[in-house]
Each structure stands twice: as C-alpha cells, then as structure tokens.
Backbone as ProteinMPNN parsed JSONL, in Angstrom:
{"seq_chain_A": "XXXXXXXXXXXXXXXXXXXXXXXXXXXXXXXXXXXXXXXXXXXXXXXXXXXXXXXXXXXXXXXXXXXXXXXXXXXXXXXXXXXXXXXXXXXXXXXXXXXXXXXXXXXXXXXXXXX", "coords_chain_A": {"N_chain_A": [[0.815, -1.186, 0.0], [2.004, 1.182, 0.709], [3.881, 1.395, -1.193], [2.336, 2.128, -3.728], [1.262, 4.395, -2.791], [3.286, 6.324, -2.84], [4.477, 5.583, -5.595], [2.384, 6.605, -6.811], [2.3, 9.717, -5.94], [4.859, 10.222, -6.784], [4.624, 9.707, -9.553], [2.553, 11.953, -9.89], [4.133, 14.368, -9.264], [5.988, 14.15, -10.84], [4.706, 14.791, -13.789], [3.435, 17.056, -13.281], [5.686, 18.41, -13.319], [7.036, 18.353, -15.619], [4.669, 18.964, -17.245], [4.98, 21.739, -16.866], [7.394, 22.161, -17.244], [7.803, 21.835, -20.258], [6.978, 23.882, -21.411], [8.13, 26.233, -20.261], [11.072, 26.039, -21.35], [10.339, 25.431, -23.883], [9.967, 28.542, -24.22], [12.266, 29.6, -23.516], [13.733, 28.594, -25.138], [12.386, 29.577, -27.682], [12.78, 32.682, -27.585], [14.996, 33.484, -27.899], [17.38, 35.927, -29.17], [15.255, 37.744, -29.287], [14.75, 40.849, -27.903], [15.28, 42.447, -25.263], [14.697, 44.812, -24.56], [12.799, 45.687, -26.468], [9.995, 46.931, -28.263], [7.807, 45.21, -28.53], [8.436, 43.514, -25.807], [8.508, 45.513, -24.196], [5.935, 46.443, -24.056], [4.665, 43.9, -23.316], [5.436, 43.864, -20.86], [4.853, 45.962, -19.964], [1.842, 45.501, -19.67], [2.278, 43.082, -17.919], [2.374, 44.361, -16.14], [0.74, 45.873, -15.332], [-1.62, 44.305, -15.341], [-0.704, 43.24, -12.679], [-1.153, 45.286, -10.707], [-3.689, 46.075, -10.803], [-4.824, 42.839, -9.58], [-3.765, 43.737, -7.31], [-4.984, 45.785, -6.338], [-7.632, 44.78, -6.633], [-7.463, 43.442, -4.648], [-7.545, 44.805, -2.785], [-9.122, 46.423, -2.422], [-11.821, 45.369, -3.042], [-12.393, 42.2, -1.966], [-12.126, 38.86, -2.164], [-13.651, 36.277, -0.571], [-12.585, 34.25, 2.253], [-10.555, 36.551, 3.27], [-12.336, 38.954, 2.581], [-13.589, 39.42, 5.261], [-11.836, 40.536, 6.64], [-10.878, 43.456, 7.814], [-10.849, 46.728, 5.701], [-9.051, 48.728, 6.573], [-6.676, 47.131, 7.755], [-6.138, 45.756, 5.814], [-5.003, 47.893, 4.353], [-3.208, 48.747, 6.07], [-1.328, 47.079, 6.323], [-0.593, 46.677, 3.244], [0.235, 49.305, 3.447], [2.76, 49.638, 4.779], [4.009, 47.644, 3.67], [4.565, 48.326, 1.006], [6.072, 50.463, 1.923], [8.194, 49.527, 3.431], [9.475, 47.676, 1.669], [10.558, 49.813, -0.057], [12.214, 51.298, 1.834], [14.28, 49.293, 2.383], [15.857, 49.012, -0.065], [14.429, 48.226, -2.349], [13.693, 45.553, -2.014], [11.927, 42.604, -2.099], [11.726, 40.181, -0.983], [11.491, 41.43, 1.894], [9.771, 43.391, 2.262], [7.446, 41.775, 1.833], [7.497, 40.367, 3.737], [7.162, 42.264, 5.291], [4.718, 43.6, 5.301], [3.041, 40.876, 6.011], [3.647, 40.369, 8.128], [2.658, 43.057, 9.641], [-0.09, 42.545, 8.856], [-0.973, 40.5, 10.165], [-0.72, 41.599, 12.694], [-1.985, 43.702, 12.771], [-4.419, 42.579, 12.348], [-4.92, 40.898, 14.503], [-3.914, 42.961, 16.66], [-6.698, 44.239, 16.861], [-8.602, 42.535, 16.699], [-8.383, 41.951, 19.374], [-9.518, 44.19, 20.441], [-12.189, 44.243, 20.775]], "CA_chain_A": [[0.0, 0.0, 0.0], [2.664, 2.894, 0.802], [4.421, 1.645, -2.223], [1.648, 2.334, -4.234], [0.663, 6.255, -2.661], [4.753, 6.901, -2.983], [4.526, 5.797, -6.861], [1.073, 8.03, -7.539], [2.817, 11.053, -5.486], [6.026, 10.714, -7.549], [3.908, 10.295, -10.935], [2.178, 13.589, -10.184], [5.529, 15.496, -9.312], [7.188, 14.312, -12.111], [4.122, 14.496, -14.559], [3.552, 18.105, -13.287], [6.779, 19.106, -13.643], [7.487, 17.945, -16.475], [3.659, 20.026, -17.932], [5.144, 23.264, -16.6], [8.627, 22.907, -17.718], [7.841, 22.013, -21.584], [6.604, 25.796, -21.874], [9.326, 27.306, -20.004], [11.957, 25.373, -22.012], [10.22, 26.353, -25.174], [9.976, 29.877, -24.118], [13.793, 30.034, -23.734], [14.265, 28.537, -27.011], [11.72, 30.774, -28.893], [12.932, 34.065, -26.811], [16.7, 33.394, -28.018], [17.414, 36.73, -30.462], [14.559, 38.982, -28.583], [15.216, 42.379, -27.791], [14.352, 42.757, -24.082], [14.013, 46.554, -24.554], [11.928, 45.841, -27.645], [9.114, 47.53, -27.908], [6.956, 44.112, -27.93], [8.887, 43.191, -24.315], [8.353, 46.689, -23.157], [4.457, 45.942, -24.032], [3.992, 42.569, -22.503], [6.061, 44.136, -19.155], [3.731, 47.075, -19.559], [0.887, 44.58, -19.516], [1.707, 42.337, -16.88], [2.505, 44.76, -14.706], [-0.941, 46.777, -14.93], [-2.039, 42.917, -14.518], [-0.365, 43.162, -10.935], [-1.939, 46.245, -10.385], [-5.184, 45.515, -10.694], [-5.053, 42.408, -9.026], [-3.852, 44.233, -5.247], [-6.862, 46.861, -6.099], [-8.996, 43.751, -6.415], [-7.186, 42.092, -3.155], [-7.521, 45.931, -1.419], [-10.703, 46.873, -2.28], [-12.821, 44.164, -3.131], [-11.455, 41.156, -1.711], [-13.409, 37.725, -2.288], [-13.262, 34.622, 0.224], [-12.234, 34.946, 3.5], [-10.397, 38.027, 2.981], [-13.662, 39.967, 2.643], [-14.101, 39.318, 6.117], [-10.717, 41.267, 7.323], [-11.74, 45.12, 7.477], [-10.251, 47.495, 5.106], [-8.234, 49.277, 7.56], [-6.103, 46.03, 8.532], [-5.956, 45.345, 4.416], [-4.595, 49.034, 3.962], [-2.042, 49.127, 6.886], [-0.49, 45.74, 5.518], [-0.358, 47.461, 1.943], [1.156, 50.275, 2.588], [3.858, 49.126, 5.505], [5.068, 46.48, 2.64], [5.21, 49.081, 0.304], [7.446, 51.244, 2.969], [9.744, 48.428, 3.707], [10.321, 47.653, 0.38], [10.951, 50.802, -0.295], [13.283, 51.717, 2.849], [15.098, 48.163, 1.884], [16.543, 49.28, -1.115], [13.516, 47.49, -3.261], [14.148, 44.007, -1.109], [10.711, 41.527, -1.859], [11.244, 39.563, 0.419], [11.123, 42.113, 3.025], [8.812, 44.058, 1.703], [6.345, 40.852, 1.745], [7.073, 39.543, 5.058], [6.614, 43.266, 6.43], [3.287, 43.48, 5.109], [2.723, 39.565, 6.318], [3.504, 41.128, 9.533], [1.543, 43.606, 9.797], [-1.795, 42.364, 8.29], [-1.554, 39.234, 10.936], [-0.309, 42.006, 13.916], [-2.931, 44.561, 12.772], [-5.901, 42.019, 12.717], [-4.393, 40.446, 15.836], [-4.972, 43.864, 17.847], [-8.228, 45.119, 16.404], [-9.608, 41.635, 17.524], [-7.931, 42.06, 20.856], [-9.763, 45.064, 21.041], [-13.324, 43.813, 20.217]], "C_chain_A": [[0.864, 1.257, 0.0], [3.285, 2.669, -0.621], [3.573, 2.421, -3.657], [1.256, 3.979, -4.053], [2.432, 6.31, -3.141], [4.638, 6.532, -5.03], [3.151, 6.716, -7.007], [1.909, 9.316, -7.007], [3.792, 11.144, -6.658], [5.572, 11.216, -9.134], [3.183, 11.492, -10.833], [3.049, 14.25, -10.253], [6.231, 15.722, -10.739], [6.082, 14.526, -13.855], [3.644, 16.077, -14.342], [4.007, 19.018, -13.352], [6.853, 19.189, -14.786], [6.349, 18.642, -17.667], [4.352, 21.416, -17.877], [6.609, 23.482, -17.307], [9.251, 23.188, -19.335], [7.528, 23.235, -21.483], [7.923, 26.451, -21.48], [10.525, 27.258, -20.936], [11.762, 26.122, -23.817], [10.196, 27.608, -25.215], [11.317, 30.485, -23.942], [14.054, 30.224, -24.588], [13.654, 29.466, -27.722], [12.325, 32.233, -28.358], [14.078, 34.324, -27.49], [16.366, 34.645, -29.37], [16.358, 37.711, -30.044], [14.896, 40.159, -27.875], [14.723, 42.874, -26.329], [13.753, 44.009, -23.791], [13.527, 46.94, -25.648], [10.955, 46.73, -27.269], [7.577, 46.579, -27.874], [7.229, 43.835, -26.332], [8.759, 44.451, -23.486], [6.96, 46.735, -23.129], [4.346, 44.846, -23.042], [4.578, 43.163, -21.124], [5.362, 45.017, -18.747], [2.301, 46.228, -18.588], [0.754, 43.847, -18.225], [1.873, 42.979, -15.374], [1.374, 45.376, -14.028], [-2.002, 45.213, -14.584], [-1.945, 42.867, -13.344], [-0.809, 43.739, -10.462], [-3.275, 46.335, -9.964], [-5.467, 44.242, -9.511], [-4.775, 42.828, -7.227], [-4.67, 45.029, -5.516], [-7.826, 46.11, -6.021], [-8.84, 43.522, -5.33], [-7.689, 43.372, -2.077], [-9.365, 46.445, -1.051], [-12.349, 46.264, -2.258], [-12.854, 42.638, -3.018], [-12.853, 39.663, -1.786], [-12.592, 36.865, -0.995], [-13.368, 34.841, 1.684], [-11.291, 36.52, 4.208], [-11.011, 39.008, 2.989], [-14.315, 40.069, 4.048], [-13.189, 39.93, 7.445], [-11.013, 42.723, 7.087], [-10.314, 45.508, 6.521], [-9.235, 48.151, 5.846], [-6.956, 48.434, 7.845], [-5.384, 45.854, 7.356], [-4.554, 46.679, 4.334], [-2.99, 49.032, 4.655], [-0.918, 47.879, 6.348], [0.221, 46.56, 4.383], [0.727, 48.366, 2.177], [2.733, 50.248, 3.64], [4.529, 47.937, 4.443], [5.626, 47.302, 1.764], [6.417, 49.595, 1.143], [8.415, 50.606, 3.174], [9.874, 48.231, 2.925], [10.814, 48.529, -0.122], [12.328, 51.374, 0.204], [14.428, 50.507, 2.577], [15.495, 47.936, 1.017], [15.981, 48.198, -2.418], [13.814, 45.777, -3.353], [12.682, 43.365, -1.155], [10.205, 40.959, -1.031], [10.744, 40.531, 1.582], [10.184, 43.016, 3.385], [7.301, 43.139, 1.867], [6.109, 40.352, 3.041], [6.797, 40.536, 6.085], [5.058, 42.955, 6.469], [2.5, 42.532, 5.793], [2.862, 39.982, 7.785], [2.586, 41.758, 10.452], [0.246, 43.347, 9.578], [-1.733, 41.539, 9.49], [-1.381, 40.53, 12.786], [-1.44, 43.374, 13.97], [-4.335, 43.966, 13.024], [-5.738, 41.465, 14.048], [-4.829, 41.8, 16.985], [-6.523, 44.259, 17.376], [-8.985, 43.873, 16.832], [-9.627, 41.474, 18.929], [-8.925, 43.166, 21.387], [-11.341, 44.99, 21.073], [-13.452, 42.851, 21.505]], "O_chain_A": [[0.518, 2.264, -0.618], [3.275, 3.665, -1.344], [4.165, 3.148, -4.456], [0.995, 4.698, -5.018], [2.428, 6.339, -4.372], [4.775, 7.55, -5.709], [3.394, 7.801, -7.537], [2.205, 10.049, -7.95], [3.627, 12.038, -7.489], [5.816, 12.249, -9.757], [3.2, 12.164, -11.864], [3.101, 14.952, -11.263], [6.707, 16.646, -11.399], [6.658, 14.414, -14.937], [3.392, 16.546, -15.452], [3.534, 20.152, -13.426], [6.718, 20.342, -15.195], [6.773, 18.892, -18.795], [4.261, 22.168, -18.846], [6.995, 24.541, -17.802], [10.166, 23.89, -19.766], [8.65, 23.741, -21.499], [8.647, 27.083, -22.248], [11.005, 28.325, -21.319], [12.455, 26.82, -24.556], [10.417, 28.057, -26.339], [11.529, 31.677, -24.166], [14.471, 31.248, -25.128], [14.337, 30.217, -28.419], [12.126, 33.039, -29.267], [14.256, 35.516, -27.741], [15.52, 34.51, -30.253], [16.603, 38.799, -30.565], [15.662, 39.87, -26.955], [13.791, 43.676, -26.273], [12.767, 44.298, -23.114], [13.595, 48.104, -26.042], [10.949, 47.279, -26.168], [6.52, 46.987, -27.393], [6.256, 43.932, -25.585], [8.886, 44.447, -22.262], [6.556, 47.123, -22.032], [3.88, 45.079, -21.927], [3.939, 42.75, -20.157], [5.08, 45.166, -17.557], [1.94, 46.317, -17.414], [-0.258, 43.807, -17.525], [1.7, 42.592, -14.218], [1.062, 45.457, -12.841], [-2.902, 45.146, -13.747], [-2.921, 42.493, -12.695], [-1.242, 43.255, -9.416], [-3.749, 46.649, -8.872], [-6.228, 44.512, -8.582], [-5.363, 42.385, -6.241], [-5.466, 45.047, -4.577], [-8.868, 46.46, -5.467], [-9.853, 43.326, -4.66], [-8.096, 43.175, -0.932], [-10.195, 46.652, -0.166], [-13.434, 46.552, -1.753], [-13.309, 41.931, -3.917], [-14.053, 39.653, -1.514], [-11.414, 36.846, -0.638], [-14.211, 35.579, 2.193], [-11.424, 37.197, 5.228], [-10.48, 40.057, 3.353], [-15.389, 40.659, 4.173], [-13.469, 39.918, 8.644], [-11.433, 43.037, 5.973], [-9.212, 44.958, 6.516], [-8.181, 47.818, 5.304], [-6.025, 49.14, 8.232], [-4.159, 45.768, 7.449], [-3.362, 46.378, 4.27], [-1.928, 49.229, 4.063], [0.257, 48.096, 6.055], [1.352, 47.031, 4.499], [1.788, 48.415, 1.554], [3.731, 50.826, 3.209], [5.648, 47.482, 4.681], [6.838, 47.287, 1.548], [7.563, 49.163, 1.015], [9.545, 51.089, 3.11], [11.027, 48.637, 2.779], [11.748, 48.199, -0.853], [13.261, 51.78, -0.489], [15.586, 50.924, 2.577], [15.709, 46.745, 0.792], [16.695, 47.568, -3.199], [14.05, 45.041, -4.311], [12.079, 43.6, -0.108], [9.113, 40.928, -0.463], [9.652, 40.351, 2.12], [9.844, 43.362, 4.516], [6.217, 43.707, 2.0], [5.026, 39.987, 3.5], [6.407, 40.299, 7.228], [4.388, 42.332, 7.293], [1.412, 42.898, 6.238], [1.894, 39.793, 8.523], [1.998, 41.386, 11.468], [-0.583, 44.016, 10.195], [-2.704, 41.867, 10.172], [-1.924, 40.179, 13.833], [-1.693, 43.961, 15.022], [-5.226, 44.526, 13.663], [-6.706, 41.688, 14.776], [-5.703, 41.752, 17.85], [-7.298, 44.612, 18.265], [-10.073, 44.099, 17.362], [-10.55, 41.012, 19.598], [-9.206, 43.175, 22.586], [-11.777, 46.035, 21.556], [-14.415, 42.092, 21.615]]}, "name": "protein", "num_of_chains": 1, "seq": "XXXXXXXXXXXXXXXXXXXXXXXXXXXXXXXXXXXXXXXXXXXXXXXXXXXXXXXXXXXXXXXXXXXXXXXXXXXXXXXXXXXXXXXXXXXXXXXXXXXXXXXXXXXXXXXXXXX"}
C-alpha cells in the first residue's frame, strides 16, 4: 500500500513538472534573439505589470473569500507598511512581503484584541 501512494505522489511530481517545464523550455528557445528593450517586451512588461496592479486593487478593495471578512483598515495598513519596507530596503521583496505579512496578521491580531 505505501508503495503504491509513494509511486502516484512521484507520478504527479514528475508528470507536473514535467507540464510546466515544456513551456518554459520552449519559451527560452523561442525568446533566443529577442530584444528585451523591444518595444513588444516593453508591451507585454507594460501589460503584466498593470495585470499586478489591478489584481492588489482587487485584493484591497474588493477582496473575495475569507479576505472579505478582514476590514479594510487592517488590508490598507499591511499594503502600505510592505510598500514602505520595500521601499526603505533598497527594493528588497522579500522584506517588503514579510513586512506586510507582519503587519496584516499584527494589525488584525490587535483590532480583535480590542473587540
């Protein structure tokens, strides 16, 4: 029996890997000779970045799931303390993400304390 879950686990890993990494692989190969400061690659970077955009105005303002159930206030102070530390951290992600992660769990943490 374990041999059996340990071969299905491995066939997903390696059968999901192996979906995600034909694209990437071909996307090397086809990319080779592209102009990163094209003006197609300065489009699609335009693009996915107003993509990113949108999606934290969706996550800030109109949040679905359980998220919709954290006040705006709690959402906001997260937001803009990640921004600030990424900012003050010489444009550091990580730190920038785990401020925010910080704050959202240390901002809803008192406001329920205080309730």
């Amino acid at each position: 029996m374990q041999d059996s879950a340990f071969a299905l686990w491995l066939t997903l890993a390696v059968a999901g890997t192996a979906a995600n990494e034909i694209w990437r692989i071909s996307g090397v190969w086809l990319s080779r000779g592209v102009d990163p400061e094209g003006p197609l690659m300065l489009w699609v970077r335009d693009i996915s970045t107003a993509l990113v955009a949108a999606l934290v105005a969706r996550l800030l303002l109109q949040p679905l799931g359980s998220l919709a159930s954290i006040t705006a206030g709690v959402r906001f102070i997260a937001f803009i303390t990640g921004i600030a530390a990424y900012l003050l951290s010489r444009r550091s992600l990580a730190i920038g993400l785990a401020s925010a992660e910080i704050a959202f769990f240390a901002a809803h943490w008192s406001l329920e304390e205080l309730r």
